[in-house]
N, C-alpha and C positions, 0 to 999 in steps of 0.2 A: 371701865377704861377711863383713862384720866383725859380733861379736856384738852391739855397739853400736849397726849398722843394722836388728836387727832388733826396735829397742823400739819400731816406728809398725806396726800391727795392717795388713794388708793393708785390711780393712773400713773403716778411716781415709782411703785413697787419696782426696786430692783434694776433701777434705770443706771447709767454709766459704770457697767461693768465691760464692755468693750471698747474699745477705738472706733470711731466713727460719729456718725448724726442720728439724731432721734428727735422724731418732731411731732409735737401736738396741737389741733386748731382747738379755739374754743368754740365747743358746740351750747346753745343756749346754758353760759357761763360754768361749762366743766371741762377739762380738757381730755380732747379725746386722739388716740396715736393715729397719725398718717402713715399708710403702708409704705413702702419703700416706691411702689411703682410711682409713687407721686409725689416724693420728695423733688426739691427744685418747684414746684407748679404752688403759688399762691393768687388767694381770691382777691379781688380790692375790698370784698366788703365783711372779711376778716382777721381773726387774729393768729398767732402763730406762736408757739413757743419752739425754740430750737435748740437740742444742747450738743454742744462738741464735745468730744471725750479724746481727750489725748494721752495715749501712755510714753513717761517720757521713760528716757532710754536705764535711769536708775529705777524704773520700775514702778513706782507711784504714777497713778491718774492728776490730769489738770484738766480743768472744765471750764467752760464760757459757755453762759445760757442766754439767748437773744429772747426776742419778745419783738414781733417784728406786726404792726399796726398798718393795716389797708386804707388807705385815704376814705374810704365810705364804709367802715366801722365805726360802730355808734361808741361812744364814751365809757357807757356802763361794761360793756366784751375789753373794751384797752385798758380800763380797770381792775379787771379778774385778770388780765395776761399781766398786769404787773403782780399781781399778788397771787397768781398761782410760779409766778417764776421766784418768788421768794420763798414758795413752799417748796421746790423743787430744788432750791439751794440748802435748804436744810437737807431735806433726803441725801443730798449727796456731800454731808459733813460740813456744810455752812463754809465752803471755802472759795467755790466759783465766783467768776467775772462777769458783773451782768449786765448786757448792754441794749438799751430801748433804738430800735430802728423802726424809724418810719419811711411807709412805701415811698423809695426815689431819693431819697437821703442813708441810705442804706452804709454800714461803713465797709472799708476795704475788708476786713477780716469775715464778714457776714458775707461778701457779695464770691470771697474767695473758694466756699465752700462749695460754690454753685459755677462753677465756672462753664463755659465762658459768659453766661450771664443767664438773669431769671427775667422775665416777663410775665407781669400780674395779669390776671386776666377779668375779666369784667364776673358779676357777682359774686355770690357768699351763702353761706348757709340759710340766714334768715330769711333770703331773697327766695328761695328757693330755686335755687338755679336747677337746671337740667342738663346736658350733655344731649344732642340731637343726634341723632342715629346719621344723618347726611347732613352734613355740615357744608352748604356752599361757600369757597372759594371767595375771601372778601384782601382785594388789595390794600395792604397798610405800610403807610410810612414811620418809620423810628428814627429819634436822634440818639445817634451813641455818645457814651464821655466815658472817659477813664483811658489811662496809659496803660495799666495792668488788669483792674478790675474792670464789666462795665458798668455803667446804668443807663440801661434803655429804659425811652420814654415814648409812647405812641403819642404823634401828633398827626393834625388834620391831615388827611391827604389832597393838598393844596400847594400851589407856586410858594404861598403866601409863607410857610413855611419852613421855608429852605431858607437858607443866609450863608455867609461866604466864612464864618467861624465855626461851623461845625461839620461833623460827619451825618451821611444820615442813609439810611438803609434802603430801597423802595424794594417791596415785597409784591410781587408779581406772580400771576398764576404762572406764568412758563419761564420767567426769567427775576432773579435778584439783580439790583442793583445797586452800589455804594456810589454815593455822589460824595466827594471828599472839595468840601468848602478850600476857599483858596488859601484861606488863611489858619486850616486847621491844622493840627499838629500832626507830623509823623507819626506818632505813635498809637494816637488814637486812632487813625489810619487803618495801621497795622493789627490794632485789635479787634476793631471792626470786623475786618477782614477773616475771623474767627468765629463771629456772628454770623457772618454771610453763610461760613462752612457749618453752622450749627443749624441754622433758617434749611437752608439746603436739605440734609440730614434727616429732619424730626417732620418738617412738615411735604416737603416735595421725595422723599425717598430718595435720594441724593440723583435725582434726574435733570433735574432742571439746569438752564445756562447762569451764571455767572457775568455781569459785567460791570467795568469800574469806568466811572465819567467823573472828570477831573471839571472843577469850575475853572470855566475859561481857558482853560486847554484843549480846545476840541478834537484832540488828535485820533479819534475813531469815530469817524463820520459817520457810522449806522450804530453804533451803540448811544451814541451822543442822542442822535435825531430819535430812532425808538423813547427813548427815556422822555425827552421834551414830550414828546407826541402823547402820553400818558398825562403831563401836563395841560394840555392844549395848544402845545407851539412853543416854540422858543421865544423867551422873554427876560428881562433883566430882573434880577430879584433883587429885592431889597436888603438891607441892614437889619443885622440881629436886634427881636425886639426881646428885653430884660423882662422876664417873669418872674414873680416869687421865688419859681423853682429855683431860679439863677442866685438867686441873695444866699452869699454865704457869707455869715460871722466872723470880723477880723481876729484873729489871736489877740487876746490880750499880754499883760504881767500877770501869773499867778496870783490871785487872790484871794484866802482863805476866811473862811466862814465855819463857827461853831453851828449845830443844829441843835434846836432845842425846841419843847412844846410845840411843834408845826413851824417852826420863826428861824432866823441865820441872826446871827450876830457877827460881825469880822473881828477874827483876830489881829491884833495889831507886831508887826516885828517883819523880821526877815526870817522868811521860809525854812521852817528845819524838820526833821523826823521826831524831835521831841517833844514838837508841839501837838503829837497827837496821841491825846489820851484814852484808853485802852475801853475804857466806860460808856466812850462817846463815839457821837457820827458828825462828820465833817462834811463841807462843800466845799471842794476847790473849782475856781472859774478859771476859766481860759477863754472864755471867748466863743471860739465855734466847737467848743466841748465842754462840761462841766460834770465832774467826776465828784463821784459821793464814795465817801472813805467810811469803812465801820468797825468799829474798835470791835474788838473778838468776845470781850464780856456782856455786850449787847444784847438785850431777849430780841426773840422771833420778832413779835408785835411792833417793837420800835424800828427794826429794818424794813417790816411791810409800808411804812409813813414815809419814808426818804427820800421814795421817785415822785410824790406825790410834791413834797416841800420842793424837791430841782425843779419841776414840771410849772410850778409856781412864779420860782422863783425866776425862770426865766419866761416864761411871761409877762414878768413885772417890770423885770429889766426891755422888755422889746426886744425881746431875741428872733430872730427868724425860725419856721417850721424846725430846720433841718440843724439847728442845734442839737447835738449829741448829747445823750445820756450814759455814762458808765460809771457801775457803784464794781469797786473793789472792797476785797475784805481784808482787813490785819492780815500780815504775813504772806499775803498772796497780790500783792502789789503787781502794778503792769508798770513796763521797759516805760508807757506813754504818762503813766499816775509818776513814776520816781524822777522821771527827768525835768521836773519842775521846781528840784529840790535840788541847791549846790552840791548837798553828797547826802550819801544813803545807808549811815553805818551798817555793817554785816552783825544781823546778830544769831540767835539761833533761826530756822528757817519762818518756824512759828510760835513764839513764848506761848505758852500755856495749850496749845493746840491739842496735844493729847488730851488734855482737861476735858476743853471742847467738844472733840472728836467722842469723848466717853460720855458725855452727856447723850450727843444726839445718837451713837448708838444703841443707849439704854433705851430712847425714846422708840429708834427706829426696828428694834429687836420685837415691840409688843407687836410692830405692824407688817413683821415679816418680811421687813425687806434687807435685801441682801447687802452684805456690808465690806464689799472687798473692795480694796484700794484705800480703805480706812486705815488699814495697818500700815507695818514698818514697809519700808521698801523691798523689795526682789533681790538676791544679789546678780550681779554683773557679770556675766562671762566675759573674758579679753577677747574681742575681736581684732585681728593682725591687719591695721590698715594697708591700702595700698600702696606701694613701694617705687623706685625706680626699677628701671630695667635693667638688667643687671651687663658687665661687658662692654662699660665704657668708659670713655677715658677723662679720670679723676686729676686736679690740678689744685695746689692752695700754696697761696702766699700769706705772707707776714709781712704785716704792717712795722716798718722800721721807720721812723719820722716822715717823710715827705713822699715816701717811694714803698713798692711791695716788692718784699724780697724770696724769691720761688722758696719754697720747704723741700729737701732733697726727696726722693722718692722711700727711700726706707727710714725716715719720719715723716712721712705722710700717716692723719692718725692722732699726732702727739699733738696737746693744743697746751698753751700754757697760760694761767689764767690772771697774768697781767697783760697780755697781749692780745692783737684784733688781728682776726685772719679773715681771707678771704677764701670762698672753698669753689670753684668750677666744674661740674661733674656735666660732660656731652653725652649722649648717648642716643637710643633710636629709639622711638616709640610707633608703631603701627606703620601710614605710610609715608610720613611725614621724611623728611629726608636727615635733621638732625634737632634736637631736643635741647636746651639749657637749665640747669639748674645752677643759680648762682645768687650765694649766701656771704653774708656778713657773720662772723661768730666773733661776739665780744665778751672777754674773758672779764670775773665778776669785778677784779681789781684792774681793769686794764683805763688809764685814762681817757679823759672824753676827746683830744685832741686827737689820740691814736684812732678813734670811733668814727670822727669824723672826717677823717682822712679817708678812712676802709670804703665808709658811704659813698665819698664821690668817687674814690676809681670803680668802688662797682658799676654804679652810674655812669660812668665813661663806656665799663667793659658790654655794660648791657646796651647802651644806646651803638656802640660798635660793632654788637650783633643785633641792629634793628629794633633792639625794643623785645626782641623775642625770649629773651630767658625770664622763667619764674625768678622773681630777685625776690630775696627772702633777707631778713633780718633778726639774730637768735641770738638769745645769751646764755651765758653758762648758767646749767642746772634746767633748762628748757628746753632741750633739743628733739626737736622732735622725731618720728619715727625715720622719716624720709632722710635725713640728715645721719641719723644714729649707722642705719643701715648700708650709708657706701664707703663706712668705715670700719675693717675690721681688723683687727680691735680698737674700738676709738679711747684716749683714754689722757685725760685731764692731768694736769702736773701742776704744781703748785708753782708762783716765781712767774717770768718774764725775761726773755732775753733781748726785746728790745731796747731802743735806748732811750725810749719815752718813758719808760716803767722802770729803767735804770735812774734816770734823771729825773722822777716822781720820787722814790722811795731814797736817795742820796738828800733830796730838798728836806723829805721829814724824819728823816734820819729814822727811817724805818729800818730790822735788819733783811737782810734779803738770803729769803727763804728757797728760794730758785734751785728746781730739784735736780739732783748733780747723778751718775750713774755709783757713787761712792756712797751717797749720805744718806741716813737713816732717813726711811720711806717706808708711810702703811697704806695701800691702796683697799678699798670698795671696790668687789666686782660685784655689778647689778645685771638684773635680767634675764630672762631664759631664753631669748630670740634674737636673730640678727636685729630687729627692729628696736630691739631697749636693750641691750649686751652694754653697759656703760659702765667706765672704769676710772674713779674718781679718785686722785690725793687727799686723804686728810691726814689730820693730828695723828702723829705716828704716839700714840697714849691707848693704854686697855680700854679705858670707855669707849672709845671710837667703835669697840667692835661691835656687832650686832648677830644674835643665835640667825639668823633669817637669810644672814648674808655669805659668802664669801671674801678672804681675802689676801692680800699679798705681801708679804715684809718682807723688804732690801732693810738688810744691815750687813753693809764692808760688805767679805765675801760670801757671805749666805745669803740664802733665797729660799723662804718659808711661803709653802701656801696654807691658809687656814679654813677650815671647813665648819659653819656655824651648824650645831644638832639639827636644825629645821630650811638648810639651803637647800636648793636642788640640785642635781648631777649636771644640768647644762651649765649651771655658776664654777662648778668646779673645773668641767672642761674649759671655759672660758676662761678660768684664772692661769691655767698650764699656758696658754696660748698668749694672755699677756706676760705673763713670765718671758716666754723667746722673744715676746716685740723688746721688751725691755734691755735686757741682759742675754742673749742672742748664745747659746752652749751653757748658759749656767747651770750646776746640779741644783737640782730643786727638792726641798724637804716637807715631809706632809705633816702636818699637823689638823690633827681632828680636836672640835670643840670639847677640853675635859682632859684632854694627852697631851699638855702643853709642856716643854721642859723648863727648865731657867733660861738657857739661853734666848728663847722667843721671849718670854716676858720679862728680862733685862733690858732687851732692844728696847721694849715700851716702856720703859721707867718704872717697870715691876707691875704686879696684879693687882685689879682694881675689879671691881663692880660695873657691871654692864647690860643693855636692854637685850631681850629675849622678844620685844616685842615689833610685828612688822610695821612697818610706815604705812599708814594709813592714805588708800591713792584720796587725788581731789573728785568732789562730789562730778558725774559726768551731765552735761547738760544738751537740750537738743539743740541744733543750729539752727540760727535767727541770719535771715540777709533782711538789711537796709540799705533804702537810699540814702544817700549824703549830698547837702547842698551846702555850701560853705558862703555863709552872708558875713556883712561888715561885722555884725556883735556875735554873732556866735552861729556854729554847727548846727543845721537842723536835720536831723533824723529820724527816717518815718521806716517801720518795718513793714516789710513785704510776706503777709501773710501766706503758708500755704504752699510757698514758693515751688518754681518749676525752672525747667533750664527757658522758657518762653519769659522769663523776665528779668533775665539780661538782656537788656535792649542796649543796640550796640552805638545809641548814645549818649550813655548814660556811666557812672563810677558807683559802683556800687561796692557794699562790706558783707563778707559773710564771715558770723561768728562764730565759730564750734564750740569754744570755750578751751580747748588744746589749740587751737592755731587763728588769725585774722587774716582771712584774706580780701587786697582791696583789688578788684576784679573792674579790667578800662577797658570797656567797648574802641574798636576801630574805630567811629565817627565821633570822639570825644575832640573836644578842640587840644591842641596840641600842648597853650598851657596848661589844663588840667589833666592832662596826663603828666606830665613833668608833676605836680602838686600830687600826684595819687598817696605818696607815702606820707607827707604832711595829713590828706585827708585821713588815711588810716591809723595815724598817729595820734589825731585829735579822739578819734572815736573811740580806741584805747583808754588814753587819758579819760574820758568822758565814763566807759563801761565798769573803769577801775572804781571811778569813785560811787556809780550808782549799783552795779551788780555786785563788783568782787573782783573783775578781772582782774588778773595779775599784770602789769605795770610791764611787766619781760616775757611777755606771751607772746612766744612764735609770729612774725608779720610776713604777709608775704604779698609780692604785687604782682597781678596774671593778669597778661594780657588778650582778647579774646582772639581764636584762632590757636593759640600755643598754651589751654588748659594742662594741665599734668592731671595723671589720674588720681592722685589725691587730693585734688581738688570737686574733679566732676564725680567722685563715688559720693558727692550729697545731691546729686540729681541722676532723674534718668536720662541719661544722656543720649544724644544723639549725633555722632559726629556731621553726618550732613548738614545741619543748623546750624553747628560752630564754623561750617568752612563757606555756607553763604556768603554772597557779596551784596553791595547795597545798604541802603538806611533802613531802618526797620522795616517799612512797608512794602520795599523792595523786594526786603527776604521772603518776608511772609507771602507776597503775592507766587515766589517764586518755589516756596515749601510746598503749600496751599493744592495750588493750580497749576504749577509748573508752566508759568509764563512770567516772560519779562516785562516789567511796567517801568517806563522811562519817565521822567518828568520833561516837560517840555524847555525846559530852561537843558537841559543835560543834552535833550535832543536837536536842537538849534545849535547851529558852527557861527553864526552870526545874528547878533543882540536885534539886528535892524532887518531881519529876514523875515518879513510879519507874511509874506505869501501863503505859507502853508496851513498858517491858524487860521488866514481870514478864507482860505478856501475851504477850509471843512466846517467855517461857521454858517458861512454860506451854504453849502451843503448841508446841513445841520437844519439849518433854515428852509432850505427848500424842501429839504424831506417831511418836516413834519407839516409844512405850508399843502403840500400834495396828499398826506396820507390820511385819510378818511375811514381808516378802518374802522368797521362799525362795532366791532370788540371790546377797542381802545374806550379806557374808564375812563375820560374826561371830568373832572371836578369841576370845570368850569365851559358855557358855550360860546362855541367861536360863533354862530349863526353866517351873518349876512356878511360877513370884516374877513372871511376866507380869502374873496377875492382877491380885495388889498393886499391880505397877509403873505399870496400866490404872487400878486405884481411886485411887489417891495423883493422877495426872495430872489426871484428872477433877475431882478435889476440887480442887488448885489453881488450876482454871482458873475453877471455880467459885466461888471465895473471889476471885479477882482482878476479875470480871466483879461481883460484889456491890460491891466498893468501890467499884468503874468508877461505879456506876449511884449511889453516893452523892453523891458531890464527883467534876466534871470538872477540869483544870486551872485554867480560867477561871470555877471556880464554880459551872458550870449542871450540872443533873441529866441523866445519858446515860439513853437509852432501856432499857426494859426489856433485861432478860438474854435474854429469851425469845422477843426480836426477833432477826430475822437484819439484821444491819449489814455493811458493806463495806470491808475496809482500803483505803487508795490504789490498791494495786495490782491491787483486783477480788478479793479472795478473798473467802471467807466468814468471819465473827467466827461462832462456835458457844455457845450458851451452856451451862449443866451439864447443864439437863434433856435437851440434846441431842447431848451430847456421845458416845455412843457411837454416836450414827446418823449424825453428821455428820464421825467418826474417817475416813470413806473420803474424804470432801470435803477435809480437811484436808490429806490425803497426796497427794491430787490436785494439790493448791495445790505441794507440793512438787517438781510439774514445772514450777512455771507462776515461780517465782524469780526470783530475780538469778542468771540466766544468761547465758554469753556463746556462742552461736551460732556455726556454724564461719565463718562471714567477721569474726567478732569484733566484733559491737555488741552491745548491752546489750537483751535482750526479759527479757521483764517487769517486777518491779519491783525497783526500785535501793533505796539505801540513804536517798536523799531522798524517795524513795516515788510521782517520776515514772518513767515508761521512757524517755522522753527529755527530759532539763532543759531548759528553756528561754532562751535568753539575758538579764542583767537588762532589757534595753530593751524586749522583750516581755514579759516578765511585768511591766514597768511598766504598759505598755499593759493587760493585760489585768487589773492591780489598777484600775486609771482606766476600765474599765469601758464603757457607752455613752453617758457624757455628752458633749455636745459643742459648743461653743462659736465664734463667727464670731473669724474673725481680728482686725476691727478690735478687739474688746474682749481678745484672749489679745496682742494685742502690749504687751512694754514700756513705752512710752510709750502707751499708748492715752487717750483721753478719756474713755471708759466702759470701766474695768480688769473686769475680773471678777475675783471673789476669794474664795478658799474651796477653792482650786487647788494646784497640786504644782508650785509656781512653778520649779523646775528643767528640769518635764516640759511647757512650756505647749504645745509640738505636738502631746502625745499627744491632747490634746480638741481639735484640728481632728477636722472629716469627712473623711472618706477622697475627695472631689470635692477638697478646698479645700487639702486638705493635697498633692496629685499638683498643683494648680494652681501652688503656691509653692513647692515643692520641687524640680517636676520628675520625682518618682520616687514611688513610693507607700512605704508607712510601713515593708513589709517590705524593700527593698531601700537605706532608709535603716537601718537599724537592724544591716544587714550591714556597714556603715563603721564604719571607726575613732572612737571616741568624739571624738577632737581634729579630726576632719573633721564631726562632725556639728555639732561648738559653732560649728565657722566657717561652717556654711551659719547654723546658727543666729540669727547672729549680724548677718547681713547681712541677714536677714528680719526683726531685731528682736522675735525669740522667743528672746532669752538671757536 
């Protein structure tokens, strides 16, 4: 065997023939497969190869092989993981994306396979670690980071370690807890929060409590106090101190660099796809990434040298650890390697690839490994996307200079392609009360004035129903299925009968072609389903025709349909049925492809030569969502690996691209002018994917707001309605998905800015509890000794100086009871006052079992942060602010002759009786109040209590 065949590792055999992950450590420098049971779980003082295998939807494999480096692996094992990932890229046709991660610098796309996050754990093979049979129970602190993905990092468990910028986990034998720094992000929050629910899970059996202590919001006085108390007392922490970890690499400009003999040389010029030559391997910098390009005629041996020259090369530069490595290869370019380049001509997917591909074949054929996905692609079955609901009511105007003029009901349908219509289709989806769909359709010749005219009334129409309708924007020859199908038969005409597109074609003294019910006309019927049934004008001429197709010729008083040798029967019934849209009782003549007479090919200016062959659809591709941030110089776009409905975070504008439709998807907590901006954002990304991918320029756009998805939107996730109708910022939801409790912030939960009583009582408390609690369980990191005492008198004295003020000025003015009373917070504990404070120190700690805790079925016992244990819906706590007044129907009706007044005239059912309100309703007040608000206005409504 030749020494050539022996560059694919035996342990490669036959690797990325399914979807999924497949991971090898290097065991003293060979790589050996990790079972499944221990995928996710890496050592620090190893290495790791990992490959994804993804089948995309046209049926060919794409792959990304990581190489993933333990801060305490030695040099020579992260050596072998780069050069056994080189050999594993061969095996699998030399075409994979290959990316060096190092432990804690990890990238989104690696950290997304593992979700919701991985944690390295201490040794490695060399080390000879063991696994102990009884593992004691050791409390650990983690800081999280990431909005989507995370990276946990175990730090000391120490005060010293907390800071008011980050999240950060504390890992407790009987209780988790996330301390969210003051100044941390929502979101990171929010995925924390994920961690918690995974901590939970894997290592406590999912028994243990749950609880969230906010910096400096001390509104759960026994979760707050427990938590310090693990500390050694409540104390002021200091300011983030910046570690290595923290240094990351600014972006630069693109910089490119030839590789040569181990060395870079820059190329000098402005950045193009031509500058890279097929022979060669390249270095592009960026800054806090630098990507190695490899021309596809390259031997094995000179790709194994290339992470070695980046690895160099940015150490020469003083890069930081956490500088990324990614080598791409010809023709398999990443979305994040092309957008560094003003455009990206389309050429074949891979020049020479088969060549390639037959080389390493031959190579890999001696070694027996198996070689599928090397070939052509699968074909495609059509799958019927999801549609509107059928049964509701359809509306479209024409765009006529300054105004939209309604389209009568029996050409509703007809679209004419100098002209911009608008299309309105209402209808009901699930339980939702009514649905929008509301599109712009601009015909291929239709002016840009007419265009943008159509945009703002839509814009008007949709901010007039709240912002609620999918607003979509489509141009002819693009229409997608959703559109195609609440028209039947939908069907294009040539011409304009506006007066923009009158007064355009008059300026260039065009003739006007504007199709009349008299003049020669040859239609395209397309499609077999109500979802692509599409009925197109063209050149009434023989060529036009097509064996594949259907089609329809008006000349004067005849009406031919023509049947191509290889249409199908649904094209034909389709064509009868345009026929009556058209010409409404015309006799209709059938003409099959081959039985034509003279008169049908007179109409056409006589018999010509025509294709037999079908249209070839566009290549199909999987859906990619990014974020989109729109800075002063340009759009930056970062894709969201992996994606799930968990990452639309509902403060954030996000793109998902199918490659048949763009949608730009705007969280409810978006500020309000970028939601106005959402189509410009989607506009730019467009513009942007046109010039790097191929998109098309007129591809379907549409803008969804969250809460009002349509189902062809959410069929690219598993969806979950209850997460779309959440309320709250991100953290809000998730606490509320989660754990089914509400977590308020203290700025939401204060009526007055200058109302500091309630924080400074439960800091005090906070204070006291952990000044008094001596458990001798509690892991202390640090010893309080002899300074208890102090730390007992100082407590006391604050809570005492808190409680005097209390008892001066309440918020609303009136004087609080004595200090020396015993009072009740919401949630039943006891308020202690000074004189009592060291007798009632035990009651207090007591209270700190009785919390905001989450229980192991995960509901919320005791008290929450609004200070019920269980909130109540607004409709009932409307009720129960309305009290037991109660009023006869004839006076709470709307029109009544004797009104009553002095009423919460929104709520007038709530002051029926409970007899009179089951009499008119039918149901009693609890099982009205379980309906959708838009269900209760329409009974309402009919009983004449709206």
């Amino acid at each position: 065997m030749s020494s050539a065949a022996k560059v694919v590792d035996p342990a490669f055999q036959g690797v990325g023939q399914r979807s999924g992950i497949e991971i090898w450590r290097i065991e003293n420098f060979q790589p050996v497969a990790v079972p499944k049971s221990d995928h996710g779980k890496f050592y620090m003082g190893d290495c790791y190869i990992v490959l994804q295998t993804t089948q995309s939807k046209g049926g060919s494999s794409l792959y990304d092989i990581h190489f993933w480096i333990g801060k305490d692996t030695s040099q020579d094992e992260a050596g072998t993981a780069a050069i056994k990932t080189v050999e594993l890229d061969a095996a699998l046709g030399g075409r994979a994306v290959q990316h060096r991660e190092l432990q804690g610098h990890e990238s989104d796309k690696f950290l997304s396979y593992f979700k919701p996050c991985i944690i390295p754990l201490e040794g490695g093979v060399a080390s000879g670690f063991k696994t102990p049979e009884v593992e004691e129970f050791e409390t650990r602190l983690y800081v999280c980071k990431g909005k989507r993905v995370v990276r946990m990092k175990q730090v000391p468990f120490a005060r010293a370690s907390l800071n008011h910028d980050d999240v950060f986990i504390l890992d407790s034998e009987k209780k988790i807890f996330q301390f969210n720094g003051a100044n941390s992000n929502i979101q990171e929050r929010a995925k924390a929060l994920e961690v918690v629910q995974f901590l939970k899970d894997k290592y406590h059996e999912g028994t243990c409590a749950v609880a969230i202590v906010d910096d400096g919001k001390l509104d759960t006085e026994s979760d707050s106090g427990e938590f310090w108390v693990l500390f050694g007392g409540f104390a002021p922490i200091g300011k983030k101190v910046i570690s290595d970890d923290d240094i990351v690499a600014e972006r630069i400009p693109a910089k490119l660099y030839s590789i040569h003999e181990g060395g870079v040389t820059a190329v000098e010029g402005e950045l193009s796809k031509g500058m890279l030559e097929n022979n060669k391997c390249y270095l592009l910098d960026r800054g806090a990434e630098v990507f190695i390009w490899v021309g596809r005629s390259t031997q094995v041996e000179e790709r194994k040298t290339v992470g070695k020259v980046a690895e160099d090369f940015i150490a020469n530069e003083n890069r930081p650890r956490s500088t990324r490595i990614t080598r791409v290869i010809q023709g398999y370019e990443t979305h994040a390697f092309k957008s560094n380049f003003g455009s990206w001509p389309a050429g074949s997917v891979a020049p020479g690839a088969e060549e390639g591909r037959g080389k390493v074949a031959a190579l890999l054929k001696q070694q027996g490994v198996g070689l599928k996905g090397l070939g052509k692609s699968a074909p495609v079955n059509e799958e019927v996307p999801p549609l509107l609901e059928g049964g509701g009511k359809l509306e479209v105007w024409c765009i006529n200079g300054n105004a939209k003029t309604p389209v009568s009901k029996e050409d509703i349908g007809k679209f004419y392609g100098g002209d911009c219509y608008i299309v309105l289709y209402t209808y009901h989806s699930g339980e939702r009360k009514e649905d929008y769909y509301l599109c712009c359709w601009f015909g291929k010749n239709s002016i840009e004035a007419d265009q943008q005219m159509a945009t703002r009334l839509a814009n008007t129409m949709s901010n007039s129903l709240k912002g609620r309708p999918v607003l979509g924007r489509i141009f002819q020859g693009k229409e997608p299925p959703q559109f195609i199908a609440i028209f039947q038969p939908m069907v294009i005409l040539k011409g304009g009968l506006s007066s923009g597109y009158k007064k355009y074609i008059e300026e260039k003294e065009l003739a006007d072609d504007t199709y009349t019910a008299d003049s020669v006309a040859l239609f395209r019927v397309s499609g077999t389903s109500s979802h692509n049934n599409k009925t197109e004008q063209v050149d009434a001429v023989a060529t036009s025709l097509i064996s594949t197709e259907c089609f329809l010729l008006q000349s004067g008083s005849s009406l031919f349909t023509w049947h191509g040798n290889q249409s199908a029967f649904e094209q034909q019934q389709l064509a009868a049925k345009v026929a009556e849209f058209l010409k409404p009782g015309a006799t209709l003549k059938h003409a099959k492809e081959g039985t034509e007479n003279s008169i049908f090919w007179s109409a056409l200016g006589g018999k010509q030569n025509y294709t037999s062959k079908k249209v070839t659809p566009e290549n199909v591709r999987e859906p990619h969502l990014f974020t989109v941030s729109l800075n002063k110089a340009h759009e930056q776009v970062e894709e969201v690996f992996n994606f799930s409905q968990d990452d639309l975070l509902t403060e954030d504008v996000l793109v998902l691209d199918t490659r048949a439709e763009v949608f730009v998807w705007v969280g409810q907590s978006v500020d309000p002018k970028e939601k106005q901006s959402a189509f410009d954002v989607a506009q730019q990304y467009i513009e942007m994917a046109a010039a790097l991918e191929g998109l098309s320029p007129n591809v379907p756009m549409y803008r969804v707001t969250e809460g009002n998805e349509p189902s062809f939107f959410t069929t690219y996730f598993s969806w979950d309605s209850t997460k779309a109708t959440a309320l709250g910022n991100s953290f809000q939801k998730k606490m509320a998905l989660l754990f089914g409790i509400k977590h308020h912030e203290q700025s939401q939960d204060r009526t007055n800015g200058s109302n500091q009583g309630p924080t400074q009582r439960a800091s005090a408390l906070a204070a006291l509890n952990s000044a008094f609690n001596s458990s001798p369980t509690a892991r202390s990191p640090s010893s309080r000794g002899s300074g208890q005492g102090t730390q007992r008198a100082a407590a006391v004295a604050a809570l005492s100086q808190v409680l005097t003020a209390e008892k001066k000025k309440t918020p609303d003015g009136t004087p609080t009871q004595s200090p020396s009373a015993e009072t009740k917070t919401p949630s039943g504990e006891k308020q202690v006052s000074s004189s009592e404070g060291k007798n009632e120190a035990s009651e207090v700690d007591q209270g700190s079992e009785e919390g905001k805790e989450i229980d192991d079925t995960g509901s919320a016992s005791g008290s929450n942060a609004g200070g019920d244990s269980e909130p109540k819906p607004e409709s009932e706590q409307d009720y129960a602010d309305i009290g037991q007044v109660v009023f006869s129907y004839d006076q709470l009706k709307a029109r009544s002759e004797n009104p009553v007044t002095g009423i919460d005239f929104k709520r007038r059912e709530a002051y029926l009786s409970p007899e009179e309100f089951e009499s008119i309703f039918g149901m009693d007040k609890e099982a009205f109040n379980k309906q959708p608000k838009w269900k209760q206005d329409m009974q309402k409504k009919k009983v004449d209590l709206f």
